[in-house]
C-alpha positions as CSV (number, residue, x, y, z in Angstrom):
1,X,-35.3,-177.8,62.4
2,X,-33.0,-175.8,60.4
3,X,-29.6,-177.2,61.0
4,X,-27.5,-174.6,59.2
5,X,-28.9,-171.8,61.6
6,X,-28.2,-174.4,64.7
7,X,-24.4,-174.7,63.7
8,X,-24.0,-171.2,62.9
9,X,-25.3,-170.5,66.4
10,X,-23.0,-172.9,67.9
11,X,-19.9,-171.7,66.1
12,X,-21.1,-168.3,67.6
13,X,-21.2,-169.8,71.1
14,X,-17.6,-171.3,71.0
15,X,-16.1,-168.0,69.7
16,X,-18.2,-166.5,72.8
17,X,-16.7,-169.0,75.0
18,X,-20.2,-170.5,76.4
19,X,-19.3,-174.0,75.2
20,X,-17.6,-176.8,77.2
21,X,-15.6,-179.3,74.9
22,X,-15.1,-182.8,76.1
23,X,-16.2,-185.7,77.5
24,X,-15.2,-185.9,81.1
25,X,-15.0,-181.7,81.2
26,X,-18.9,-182.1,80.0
27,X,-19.8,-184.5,82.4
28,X,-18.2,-182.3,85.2
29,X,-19.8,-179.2,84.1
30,X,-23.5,-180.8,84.0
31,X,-23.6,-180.9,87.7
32,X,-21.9,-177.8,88.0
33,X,-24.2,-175.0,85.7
34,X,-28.1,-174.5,85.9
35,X,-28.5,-174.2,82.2
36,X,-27.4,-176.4,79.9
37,X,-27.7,-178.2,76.6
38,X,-25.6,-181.1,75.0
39,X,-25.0,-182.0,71.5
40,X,-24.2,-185.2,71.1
41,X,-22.8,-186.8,67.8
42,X,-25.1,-189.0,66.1
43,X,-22.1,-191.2,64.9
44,X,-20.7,-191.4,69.0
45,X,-19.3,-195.0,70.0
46,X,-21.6,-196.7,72.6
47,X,-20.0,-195.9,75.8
48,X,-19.7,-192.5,75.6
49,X,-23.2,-192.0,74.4
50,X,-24.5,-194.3,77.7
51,X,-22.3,-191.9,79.7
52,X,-24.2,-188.7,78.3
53,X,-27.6,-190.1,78.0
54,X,-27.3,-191.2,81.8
55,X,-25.8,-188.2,83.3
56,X,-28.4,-185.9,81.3
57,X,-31.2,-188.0,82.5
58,X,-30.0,-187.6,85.7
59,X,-29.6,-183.4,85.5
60,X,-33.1,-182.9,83.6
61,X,-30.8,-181.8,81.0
62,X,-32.1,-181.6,77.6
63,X,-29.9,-183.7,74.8
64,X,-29.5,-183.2,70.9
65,X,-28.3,-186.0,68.9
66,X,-29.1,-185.0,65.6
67,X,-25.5,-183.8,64.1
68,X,-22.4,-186.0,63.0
69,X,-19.0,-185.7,64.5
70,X,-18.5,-184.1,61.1
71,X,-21.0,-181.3,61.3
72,X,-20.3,-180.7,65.3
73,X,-16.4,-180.4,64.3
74,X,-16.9,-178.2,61.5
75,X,-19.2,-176.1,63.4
76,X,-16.5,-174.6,65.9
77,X,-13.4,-175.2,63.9
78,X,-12.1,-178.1,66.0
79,X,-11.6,-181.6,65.1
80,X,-13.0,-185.0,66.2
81,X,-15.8,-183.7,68.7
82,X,-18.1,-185.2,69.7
83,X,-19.8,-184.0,72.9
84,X,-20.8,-180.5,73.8
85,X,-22.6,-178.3,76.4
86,X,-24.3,-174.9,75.8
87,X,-23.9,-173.5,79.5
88,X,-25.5,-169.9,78.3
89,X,-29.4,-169.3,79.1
90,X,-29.6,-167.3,75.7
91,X,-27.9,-169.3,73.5
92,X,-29.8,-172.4,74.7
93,X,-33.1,-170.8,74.3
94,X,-32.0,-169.7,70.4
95,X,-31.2,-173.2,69.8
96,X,-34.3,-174.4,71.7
97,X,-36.1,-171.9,69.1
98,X,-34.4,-173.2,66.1
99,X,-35.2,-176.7,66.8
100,X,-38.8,-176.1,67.4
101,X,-38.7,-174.0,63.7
């Protein structure tokens, strides 16, 4: 996995505007898109990972909880996040790429 290349992609993605930021905006948009990929914060509280994990499950949505709130955060220039969807087929598959590297 190289993590650098994974948050520079993401970074890319927000300034593209293919990213959903949010817990309860996430959760809405997993039923909503056909692709999609979550990051998830390593360093999440409890509750809001069971939400995620459960409503990913559900959607056969792939999940990524490798980064911190820190690294996420940094990544897009916001602060405190820690949930977010990918909703764009080619940025997903780039990431998917990156991971598998």
């Amino acid at each position: 996995m190289n993590k650098q290349k994974i948050l520079n992609l993401l970074g890319l993605a927000y300034r593209a505007r293919k990213i959903v930021l949010g817990e309860e905006f996430v959760l809405n948009a997993l039923s909503k898109n056909e692709y999609n990929l979550v990051f998830l914060a390593s360093d999440a509280g409890e509750n809001i990972k069971n939400k995620i994990i459960k409503k990913t499950n559900y959607y056969d949505v792939k999940l990524i909880d490798l980064l911190t709130t820190f690294e996420l955060s940094n990544a897009i220039g916001k602060d405190n996040r820690k949930v977010i969807l990918v909703s764009d087929k080619g940025f997903i598959d780039k990431f998917i790429e990156y991971l598998d590297s």
